[in-house]
One Martini backbone bead per residue (centre of mass of N, CA, C, O) as a GRO file, in nm:
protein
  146
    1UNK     BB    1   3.392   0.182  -9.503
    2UNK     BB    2   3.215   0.225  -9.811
    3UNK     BB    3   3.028   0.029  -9.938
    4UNK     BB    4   3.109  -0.125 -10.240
    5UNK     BB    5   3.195  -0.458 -10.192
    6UNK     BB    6   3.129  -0.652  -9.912
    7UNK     BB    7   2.830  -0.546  -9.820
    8UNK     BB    8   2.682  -0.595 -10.111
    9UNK     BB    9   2.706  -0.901 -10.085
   10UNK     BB   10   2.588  -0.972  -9.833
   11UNK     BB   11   2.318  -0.850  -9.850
   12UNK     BB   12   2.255  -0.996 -10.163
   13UNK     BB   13   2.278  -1.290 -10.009
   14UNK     BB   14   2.054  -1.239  -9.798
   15UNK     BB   15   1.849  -1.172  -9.950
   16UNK     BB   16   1.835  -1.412 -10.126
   17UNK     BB   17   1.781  -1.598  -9.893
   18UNK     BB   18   1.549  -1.543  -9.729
   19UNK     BB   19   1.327  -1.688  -9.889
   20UNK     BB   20   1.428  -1.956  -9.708
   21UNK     BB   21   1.357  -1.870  -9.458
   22UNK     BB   22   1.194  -1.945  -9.122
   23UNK     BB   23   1.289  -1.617  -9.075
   24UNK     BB   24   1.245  -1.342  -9.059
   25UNK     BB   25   1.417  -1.023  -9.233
   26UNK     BB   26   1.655  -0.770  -9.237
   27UNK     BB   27   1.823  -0.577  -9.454
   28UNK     BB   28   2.129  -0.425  -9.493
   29UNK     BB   29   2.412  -0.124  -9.529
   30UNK     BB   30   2.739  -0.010  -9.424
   31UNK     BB   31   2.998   0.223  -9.408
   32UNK     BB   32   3.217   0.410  -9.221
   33UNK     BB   33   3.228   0.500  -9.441
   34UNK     BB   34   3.173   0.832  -9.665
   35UNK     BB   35   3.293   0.850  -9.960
   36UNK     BB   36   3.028   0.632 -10.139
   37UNK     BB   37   2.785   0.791 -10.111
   38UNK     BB   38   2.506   0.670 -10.316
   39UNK     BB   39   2.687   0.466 -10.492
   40UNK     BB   40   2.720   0.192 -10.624
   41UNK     BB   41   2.859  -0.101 -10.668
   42UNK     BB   42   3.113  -0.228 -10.760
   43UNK     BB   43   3.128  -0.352 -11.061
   44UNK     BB   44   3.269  -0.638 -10.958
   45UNK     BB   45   3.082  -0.708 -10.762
   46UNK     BB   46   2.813  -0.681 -10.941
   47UNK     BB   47   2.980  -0.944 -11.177
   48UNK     BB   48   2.967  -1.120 -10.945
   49UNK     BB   49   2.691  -1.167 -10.868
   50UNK     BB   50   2.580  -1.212 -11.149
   51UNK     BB   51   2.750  -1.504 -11.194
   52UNK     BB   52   2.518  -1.595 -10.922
   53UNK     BB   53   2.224  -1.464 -10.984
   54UNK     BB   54   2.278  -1.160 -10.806
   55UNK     BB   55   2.150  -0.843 -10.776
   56UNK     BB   56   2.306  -0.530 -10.643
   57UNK     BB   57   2.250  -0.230 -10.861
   58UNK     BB   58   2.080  -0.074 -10.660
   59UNK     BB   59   2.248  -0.005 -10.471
   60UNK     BB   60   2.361   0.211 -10.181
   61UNK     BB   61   2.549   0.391 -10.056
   62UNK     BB   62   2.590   0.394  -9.677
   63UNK     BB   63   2.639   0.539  -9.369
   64UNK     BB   64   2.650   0.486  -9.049
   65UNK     BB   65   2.427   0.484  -8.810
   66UNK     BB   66   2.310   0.543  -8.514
   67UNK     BB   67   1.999   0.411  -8.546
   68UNK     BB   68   2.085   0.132  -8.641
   69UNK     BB   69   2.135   0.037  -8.333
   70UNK     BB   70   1.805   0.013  -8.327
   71UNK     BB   71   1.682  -0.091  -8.587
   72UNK     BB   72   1.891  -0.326  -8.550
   73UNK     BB   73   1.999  -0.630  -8.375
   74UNK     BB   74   2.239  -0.691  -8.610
   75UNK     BB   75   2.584  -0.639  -8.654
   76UNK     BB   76   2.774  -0.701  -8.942
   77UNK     BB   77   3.129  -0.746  -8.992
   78UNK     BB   78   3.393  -0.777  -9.187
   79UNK     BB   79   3.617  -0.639  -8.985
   80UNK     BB   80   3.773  -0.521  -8.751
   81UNK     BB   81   3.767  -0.208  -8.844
   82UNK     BB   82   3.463  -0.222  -8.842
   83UNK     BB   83   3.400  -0.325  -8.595
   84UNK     BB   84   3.543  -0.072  -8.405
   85UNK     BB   85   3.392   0.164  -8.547
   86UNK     BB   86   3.109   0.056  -8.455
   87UNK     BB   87   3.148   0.020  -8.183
   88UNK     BB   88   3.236   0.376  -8.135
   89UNK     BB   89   2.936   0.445  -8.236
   90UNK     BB   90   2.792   0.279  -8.013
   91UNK     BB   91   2.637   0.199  -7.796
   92UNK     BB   92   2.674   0.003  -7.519
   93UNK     BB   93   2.420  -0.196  -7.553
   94UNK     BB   94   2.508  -0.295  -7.889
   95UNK     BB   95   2.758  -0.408  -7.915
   96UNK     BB   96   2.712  -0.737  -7.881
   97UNK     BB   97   2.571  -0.683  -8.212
   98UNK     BB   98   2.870  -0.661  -8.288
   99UNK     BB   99   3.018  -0.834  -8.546
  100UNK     BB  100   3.156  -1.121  -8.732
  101UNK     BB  101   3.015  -1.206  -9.015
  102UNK     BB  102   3.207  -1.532  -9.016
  103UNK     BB  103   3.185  -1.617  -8.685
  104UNK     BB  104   2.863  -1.587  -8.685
  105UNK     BB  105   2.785  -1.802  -8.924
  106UNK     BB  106   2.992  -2.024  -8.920
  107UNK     BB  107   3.246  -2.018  -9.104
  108UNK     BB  108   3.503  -1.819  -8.918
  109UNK     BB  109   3.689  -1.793  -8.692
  110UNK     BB  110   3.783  -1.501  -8.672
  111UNK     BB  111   3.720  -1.377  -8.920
  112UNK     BB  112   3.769  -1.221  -9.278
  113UNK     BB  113   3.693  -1.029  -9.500
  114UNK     BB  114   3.816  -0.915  -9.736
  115UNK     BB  115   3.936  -0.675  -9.962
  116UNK     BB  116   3.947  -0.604 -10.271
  117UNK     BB  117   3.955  -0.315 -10.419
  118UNK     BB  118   4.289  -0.361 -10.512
  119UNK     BB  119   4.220  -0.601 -10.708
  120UNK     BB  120   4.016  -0.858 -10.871
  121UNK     BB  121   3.815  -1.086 -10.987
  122UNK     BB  122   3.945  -1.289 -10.771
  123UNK     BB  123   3.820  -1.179 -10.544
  124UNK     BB  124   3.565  -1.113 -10.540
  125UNK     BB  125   3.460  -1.398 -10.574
  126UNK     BB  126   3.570  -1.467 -10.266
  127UNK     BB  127   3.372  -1.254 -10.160
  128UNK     BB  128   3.116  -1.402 -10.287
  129UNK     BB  129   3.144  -1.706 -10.137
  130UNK     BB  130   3.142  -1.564  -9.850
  131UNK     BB  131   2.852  -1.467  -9.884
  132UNK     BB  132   2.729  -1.716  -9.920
  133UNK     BB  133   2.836  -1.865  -9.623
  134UNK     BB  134   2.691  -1.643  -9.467
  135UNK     BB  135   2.382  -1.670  -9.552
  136UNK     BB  136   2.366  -1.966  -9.451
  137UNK     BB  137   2.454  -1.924  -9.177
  138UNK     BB  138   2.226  -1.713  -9.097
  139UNK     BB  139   1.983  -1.914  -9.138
  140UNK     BB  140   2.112  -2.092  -8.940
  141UNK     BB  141   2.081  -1.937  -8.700
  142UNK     BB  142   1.816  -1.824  -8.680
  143UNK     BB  143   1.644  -2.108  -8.669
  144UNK     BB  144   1.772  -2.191  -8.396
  145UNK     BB  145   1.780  -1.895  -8.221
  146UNK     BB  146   2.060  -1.776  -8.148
   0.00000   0.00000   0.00000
């Protein structure tokens, strides 16, 4: 999608747990459309992070590219639909690098971040905490090795 929404909270919520993780690692966000590419995160998002600590304001969107799936190990995507069109960008030796970001983090089984973007201010707030689950469970994932 456009990359306003659900990726700057995951981004902004990894990049605050970094400090705590016993692994290095970079974070990025991108989204699979480009036509909030430049643009900062959704208001929205915005003041749910901000809420809890976590300035996300800086962040631009911008759409994934090829070269992503060199520079980076993992792509986690927020629902099935931006999983698939990940993977029909990515080379194929890439793929099984792309999951969904709940899933992946032990957050839950298949799940998938909803999109507030049509919704309210407690739609945000509930992709923010599962966003703060996410960055949770990628630090318990990481520092296990798997």
């Amino acid at each position: 999608m456009g990359n306003i929404c659900r990726s700057p909270l995951l981004e902004g919520w990894a990049a605050h747990r970094r400090a705590d993780s016993p692994v290095a690692f970079s974070v990025d966000s991108a989204g699979t459309g480009g036509w909030h590419a430049g643009q900062p995160p959704d208001p929205r998002a915005i003041a749910a992070a901000r809420r809890r600590g976590i300035d996300i304001s800086g962040q631009r969107a911008r759409q994934l590219q090829y070269a992503d799936f060199q520079a980076f190990d993992l792509v986690l995507c927020a629902d099935r639909d931006n999983l698939a069109a990940a993977r029909s960008l990515a080379p194929v030796s890439a793929r099984p690098r792309i999951v969904l970001a709940l899933e992946w983090c032990g957050v839950k089984q298949g799940g998938e971040v909803p999109d507030p973007y049509y919704g309210h201010d407690r739609d945000f707030d509930h992709v923010c905490q599962l966003a703060s689950e996410a960055a949770d469970g990628l630090l318990r994932r990481l520092a296990s090795g798997a």
